[in-house]
N, C-alpha and C positions, 0 to 999 in steps of 0.2 A: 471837336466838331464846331462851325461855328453856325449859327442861326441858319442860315441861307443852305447848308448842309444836311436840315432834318429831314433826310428821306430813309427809307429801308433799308439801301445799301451801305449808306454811309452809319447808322446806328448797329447794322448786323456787323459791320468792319469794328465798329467800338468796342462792342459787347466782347468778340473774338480777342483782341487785344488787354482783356480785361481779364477775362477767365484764363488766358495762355498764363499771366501771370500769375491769380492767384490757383491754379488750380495742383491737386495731388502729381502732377505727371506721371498717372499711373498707365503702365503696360496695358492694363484691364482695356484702356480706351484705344481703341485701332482707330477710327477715326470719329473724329469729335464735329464741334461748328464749321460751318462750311460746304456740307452736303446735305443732301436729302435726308438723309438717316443717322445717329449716330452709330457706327458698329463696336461693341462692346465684347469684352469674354468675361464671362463671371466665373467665380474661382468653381473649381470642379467639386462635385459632392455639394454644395449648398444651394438650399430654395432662393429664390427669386420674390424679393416683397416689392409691392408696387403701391404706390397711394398718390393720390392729388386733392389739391384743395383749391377754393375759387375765394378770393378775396375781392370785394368790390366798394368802392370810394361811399362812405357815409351809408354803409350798411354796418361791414367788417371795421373799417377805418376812416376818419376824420382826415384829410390833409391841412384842415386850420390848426391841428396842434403836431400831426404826423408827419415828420419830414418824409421826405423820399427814400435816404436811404434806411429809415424806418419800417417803411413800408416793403422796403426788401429784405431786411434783415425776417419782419415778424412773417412773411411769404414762406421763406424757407425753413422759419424756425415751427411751424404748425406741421410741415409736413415731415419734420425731424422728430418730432414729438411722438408722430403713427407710428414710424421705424420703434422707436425708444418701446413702445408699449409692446412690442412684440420681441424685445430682445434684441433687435436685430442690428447689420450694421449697414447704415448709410453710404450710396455707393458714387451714385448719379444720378441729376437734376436735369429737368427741361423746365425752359422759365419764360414763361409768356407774359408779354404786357400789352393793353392798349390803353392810350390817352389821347387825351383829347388834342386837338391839331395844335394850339396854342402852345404847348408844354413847352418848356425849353431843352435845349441838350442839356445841361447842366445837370438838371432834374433827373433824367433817364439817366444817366452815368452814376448820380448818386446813387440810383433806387438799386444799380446792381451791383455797383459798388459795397450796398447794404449786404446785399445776398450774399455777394462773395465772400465778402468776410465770415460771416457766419459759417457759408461752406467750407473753406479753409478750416477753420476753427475741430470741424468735423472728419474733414479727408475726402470731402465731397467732391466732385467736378463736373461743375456746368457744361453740359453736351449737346446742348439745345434748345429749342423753343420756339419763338413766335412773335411780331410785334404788329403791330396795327392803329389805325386811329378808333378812337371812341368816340360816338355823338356827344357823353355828358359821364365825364369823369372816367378814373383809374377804374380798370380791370386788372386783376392780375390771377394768373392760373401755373401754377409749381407743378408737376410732377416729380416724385423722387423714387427712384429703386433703391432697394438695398438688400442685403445677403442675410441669412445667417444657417449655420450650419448645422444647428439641430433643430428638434418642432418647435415651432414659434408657438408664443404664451399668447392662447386666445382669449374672446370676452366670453366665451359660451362654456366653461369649463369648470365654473366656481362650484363646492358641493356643499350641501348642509353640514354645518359645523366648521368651516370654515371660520378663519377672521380675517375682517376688513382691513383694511389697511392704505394710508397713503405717506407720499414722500415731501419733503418740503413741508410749506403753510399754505393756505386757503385762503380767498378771498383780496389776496394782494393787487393783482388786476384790477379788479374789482375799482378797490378802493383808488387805483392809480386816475382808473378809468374817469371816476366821481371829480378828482382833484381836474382831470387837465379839459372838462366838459363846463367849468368855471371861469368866471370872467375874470377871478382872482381867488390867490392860492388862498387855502383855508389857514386859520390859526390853528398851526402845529410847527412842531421840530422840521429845519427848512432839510435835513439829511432824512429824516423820516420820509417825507412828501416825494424828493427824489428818487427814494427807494422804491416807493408804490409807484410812480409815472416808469423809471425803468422798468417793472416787472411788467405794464402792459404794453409800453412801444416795443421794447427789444426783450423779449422770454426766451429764457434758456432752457431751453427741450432737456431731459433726462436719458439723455443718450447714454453714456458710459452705466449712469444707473441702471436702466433696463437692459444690458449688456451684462453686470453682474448679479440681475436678481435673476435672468433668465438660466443663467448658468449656474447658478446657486443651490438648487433644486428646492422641494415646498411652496411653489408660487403656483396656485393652481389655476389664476386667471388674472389678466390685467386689464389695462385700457387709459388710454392718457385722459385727463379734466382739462377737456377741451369745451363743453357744454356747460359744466356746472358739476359737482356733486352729486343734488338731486338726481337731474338727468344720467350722470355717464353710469351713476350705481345703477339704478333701473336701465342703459343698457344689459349689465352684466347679468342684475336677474334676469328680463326677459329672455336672453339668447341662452342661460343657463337653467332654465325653470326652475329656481330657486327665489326665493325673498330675502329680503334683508332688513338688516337692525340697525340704526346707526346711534349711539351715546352723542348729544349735543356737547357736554360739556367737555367731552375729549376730542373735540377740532381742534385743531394744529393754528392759531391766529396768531402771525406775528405782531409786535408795535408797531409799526409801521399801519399797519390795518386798522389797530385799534385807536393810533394817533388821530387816522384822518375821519373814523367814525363816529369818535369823540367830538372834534372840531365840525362837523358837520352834523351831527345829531341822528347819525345814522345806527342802522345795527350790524353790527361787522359779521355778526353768525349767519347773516339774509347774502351777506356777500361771500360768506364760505360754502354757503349751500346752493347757491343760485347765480353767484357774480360768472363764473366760465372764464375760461382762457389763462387758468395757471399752468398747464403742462404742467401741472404734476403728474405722478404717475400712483394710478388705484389700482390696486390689487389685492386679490387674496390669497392665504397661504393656510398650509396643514398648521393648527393650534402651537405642535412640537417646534414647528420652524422658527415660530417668530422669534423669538430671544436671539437664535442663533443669525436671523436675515438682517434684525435690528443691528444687531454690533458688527457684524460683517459687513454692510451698506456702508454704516459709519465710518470704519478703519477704510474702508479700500476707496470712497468718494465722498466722504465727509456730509452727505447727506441724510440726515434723518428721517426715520420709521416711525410714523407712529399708529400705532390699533386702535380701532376708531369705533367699531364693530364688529357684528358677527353674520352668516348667513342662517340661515333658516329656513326651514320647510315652508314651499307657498307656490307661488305663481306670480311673479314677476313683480311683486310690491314691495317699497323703500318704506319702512317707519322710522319716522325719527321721535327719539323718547330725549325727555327732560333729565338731570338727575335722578328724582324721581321714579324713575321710568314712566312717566305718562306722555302718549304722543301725541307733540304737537305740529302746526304745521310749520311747512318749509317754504323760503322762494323758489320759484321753480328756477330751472335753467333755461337754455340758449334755447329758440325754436327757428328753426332757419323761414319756415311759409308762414309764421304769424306774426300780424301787421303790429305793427310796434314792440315787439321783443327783436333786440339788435347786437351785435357788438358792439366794440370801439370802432 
């Protein structure tokens, strides 16, 4: 497209020629972009998951450090994450942008260019969406369905005696977040600091993991850390009227975390519990399971489990204890309506 080009036809022509390319050419899609509707067949015998998320310019995302096709990439990789928590498998995308009239083509081509890759990466296929101008910065709004063929791993389902559990490390976002919100990188390892800014511009959702813990059997409840820690756990009490325990000193903190909390004088355990936006994946399982979920996650996705807690009798309250065990407090998480709690 060249400048003189940026209207809705000629950007919907783009987008179509982009998705043709990267997309699964799956059967599943009878007809894709180009109509009113996508029409789809979903495989026989499996539920239907649905989820969206709204990402918008210097709430969610910064575009002074966020490229374009960043911001597509982390669009599709949030609502990849919801699939992942429930097991399930990601099928198809509708992907809506508005920007401001100034944008360039360039920009827009990246930003789906982000996404597709990502969908690609998944077996996803872009089938539609939306574009539009914005009075003052990016909007962006994903939709994704996806299948799975037994009951999907809910947040309302954890029981007492359970234990906690998450995948990956904590607080990496976080800390990527701190590094790229700087006028200059901090002193640390320059492969360290990379490591944290990848984990918040482009997050790799836990798809294939929640695909075989849900199959696995002993995972009585999950839910991706999209919020924080603190937050997404007290999701899982409240909806499961259960409380929970958490051991500080057994967070999962990579180097990477610790490099740039160090060089910053920060606390890296404030951004394990309260930083939001690792996609990783929380859950809990029957006490019996764990050993066997731990080294089965490992061998078959090389990602690590680690028991972090337990549930307990209560009504919807997270404690986090010391060593010790004495509880102390935590940062909170992500609050979407209060003023000054934000993303990247």
């Amino acid at each position: 497209m060249s400048r003189e080009q940026l209207t809705e036809r000629a950007l919907v022509a783009s987008i179509r020629r982009r998705a043709a390319v990267a997309d699964a050419s799956s059967a599943a899609v009878r007809v894709g972009i180009g109509d009113d509707c996508a029409v789809l067949e979903p495989t026989a015998g499996s539920l239907l998951l649905a989820t969206t998320d709204l990402l918008i310019e210097n709430v969610h995302f910064r575009r002074r450090y966020a490229e374009p096709a960043d911001v597509g990439w982390k669009a599709l990789a949030v609502n990849l994450s919801d699939i992942a928590s429930m097991g399930g498998r990601p099928r198809w995308s509708l992907v809506a942008l508005a920007c401001p009239a100034d944008t360039r083509p360039e920009e827009v081509e990246a930003f789906y260019d982000g996404a597709l890759a990502l969908a690609a990466e998944h077996s996803v296929t872009v089938v539609g969406g939306d574009t539009s101008a914005s009075p003052a910065g990016w909007i962006v709004n994903v939709t994704l369905l996806g299948e799975t063929a037994r009951t999907p791993v809910l947040r309302s389902t954890a029981r007492a005696g359970d234990i906690v559990a998450v995948s990956g490390s904590l607080g990496r976002s976080a800390a990527g977040l701190a590094v790229l919100e700087r006028a200059a990188a901090p002193d640390a390892p320059a492969d360290l600091l990379a490591d944290a800014t990848a984990a918040h511009l482009r997050p790799r959702p836990r798809v294939k993991e929640g695909q075989w813990l849900a199959a696995a059997g002993g995972v009585t409840a999950m839910i991706d850390l999209s919020d924080g820690l603190a937050t997404d756990l007290a999701h899982i009490a409240e909806e499961s009227g259960v409380a929970a325990r958490v051991d500080m000193s057994r967070l999962p903190v990579d180097p990477s975390t610790r490099a740039v909390a160090r060089a910053l004088g920060r606390d890296p355990l404030a951004w394990a519990t309260g930083g939001g936006e690792d996609y990783e994946l929380l859950l809990t399982c029957e006490p019996s399971a764990l050993a066997r979920l731990t080294e089965g996650l490992a061998r078959a996705t090389g990602a690590h489990l680690t028991s972090i807690g337990e549930i307990v009798r209560g009504a919807g309250a997270v404690h986090f204890v010391d060593a010790e065990g004495h509880e102390v407090p935590v940062a909170a998480g992500f609050e979407h309506f209060v003023t000054g709690r934000r993303r990247g």
